[in-house]
C-alpha positions in Angstrom: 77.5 82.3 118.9 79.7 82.0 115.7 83.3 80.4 115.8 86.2 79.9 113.5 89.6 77.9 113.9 91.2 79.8 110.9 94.2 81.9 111.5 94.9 83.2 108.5 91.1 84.2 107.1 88.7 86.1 109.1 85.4 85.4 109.5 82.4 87.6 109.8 81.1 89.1 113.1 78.3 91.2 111.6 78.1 92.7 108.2 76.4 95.8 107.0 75.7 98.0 103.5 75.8 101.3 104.2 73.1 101.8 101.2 72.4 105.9 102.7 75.6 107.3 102.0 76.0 109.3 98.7 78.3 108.9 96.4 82.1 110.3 96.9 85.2 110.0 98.4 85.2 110.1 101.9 87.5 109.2 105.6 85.4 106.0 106.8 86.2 105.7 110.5 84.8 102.1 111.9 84.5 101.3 115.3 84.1 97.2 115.9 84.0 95.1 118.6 82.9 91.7 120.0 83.1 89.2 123.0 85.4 87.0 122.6 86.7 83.3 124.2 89.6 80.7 122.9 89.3 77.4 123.3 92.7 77.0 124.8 93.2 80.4 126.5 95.1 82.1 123.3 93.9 84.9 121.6 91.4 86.6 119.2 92.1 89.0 116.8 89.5 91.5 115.9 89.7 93.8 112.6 87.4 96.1 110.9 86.8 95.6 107.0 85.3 98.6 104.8 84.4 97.6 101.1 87.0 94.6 100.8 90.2 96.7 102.7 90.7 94.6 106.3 92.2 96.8 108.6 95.5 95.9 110.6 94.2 93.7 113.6 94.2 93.8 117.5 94.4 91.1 119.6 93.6 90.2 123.4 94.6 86.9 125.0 91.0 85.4 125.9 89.8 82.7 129.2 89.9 79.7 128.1 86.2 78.1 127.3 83.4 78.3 124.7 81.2 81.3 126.4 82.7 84.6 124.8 82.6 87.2 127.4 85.9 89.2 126.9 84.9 92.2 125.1 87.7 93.5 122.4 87.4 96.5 120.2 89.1 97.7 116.8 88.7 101.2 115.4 90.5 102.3 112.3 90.2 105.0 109.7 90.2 104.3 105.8 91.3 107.1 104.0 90.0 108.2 100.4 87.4 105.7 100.2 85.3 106.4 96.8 81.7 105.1 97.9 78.9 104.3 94.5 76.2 102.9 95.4 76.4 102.5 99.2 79.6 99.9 100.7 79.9 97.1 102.9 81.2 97.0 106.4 82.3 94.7 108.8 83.8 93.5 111.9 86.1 90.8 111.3 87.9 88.2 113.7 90.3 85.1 113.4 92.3 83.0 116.1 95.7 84.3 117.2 96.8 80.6 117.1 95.6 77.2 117.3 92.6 76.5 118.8 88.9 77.6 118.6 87.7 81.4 118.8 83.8 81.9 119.9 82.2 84.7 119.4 79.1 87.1 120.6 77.5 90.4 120.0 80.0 91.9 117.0 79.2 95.7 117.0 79.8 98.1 114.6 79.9 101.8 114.4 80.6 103.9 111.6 81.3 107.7 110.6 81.8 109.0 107.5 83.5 112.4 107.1 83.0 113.9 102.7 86.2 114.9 101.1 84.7 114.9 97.6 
């Protein structure tokens, strides 16, 4: 379990480096998701982050409690993305408002469609 009481930065769900890719530009569609609880029955926010760009977030009011178990989901597709040397991608989350957000199993998927 991992848990922040920011609500302005996100912190880190899981994190990978897509290494395999080739070089180019490409559309990076990410798929994220976690479970999710709030300390006082508020809300997470979930967001997707490819090479340093955070994606605009979704949120889902969460029980209230410590053991995450309200599974939330962000998908989003970067556009233009020029990839050297592999990128990092992640699945991002902060608290919609005061309090503590606990989370469980981040998940990521990703698919990468060439343009250059």
């Amino acid at each position: 379990t991992t848990s922040t009481t920011s609500t302005s930065v996100y912190a880190t769900g899981i994190s990978l480096t897509w290494s395999d890719l080739p070089d180019g530009t490409y559309d990076i569609t990410l798929v994220g998701s976690l479970l999710a609880a709030h300390s006082t029955s508020a809300g997470v926010n979930i967001g997707v982050d490819c090479g340093g760009s955070v994606s605009a977030n979704a949120g889902v009011s969460c029980p209230t409690g410590a053991n995450p178990f309200t599974r939330i989901e962000r998908n989003f597709t970067f556009s233009d993305v020029a990839v050297a040397g592999g990128i990092t991608i992640k699945t991002v989350y902060k608290c919609a408002s005061t309090g503590t957000a606990s989370v469980v199993n981040p998940c990521l998927q990703a698919f990468a469609k060439r343009k250059a």
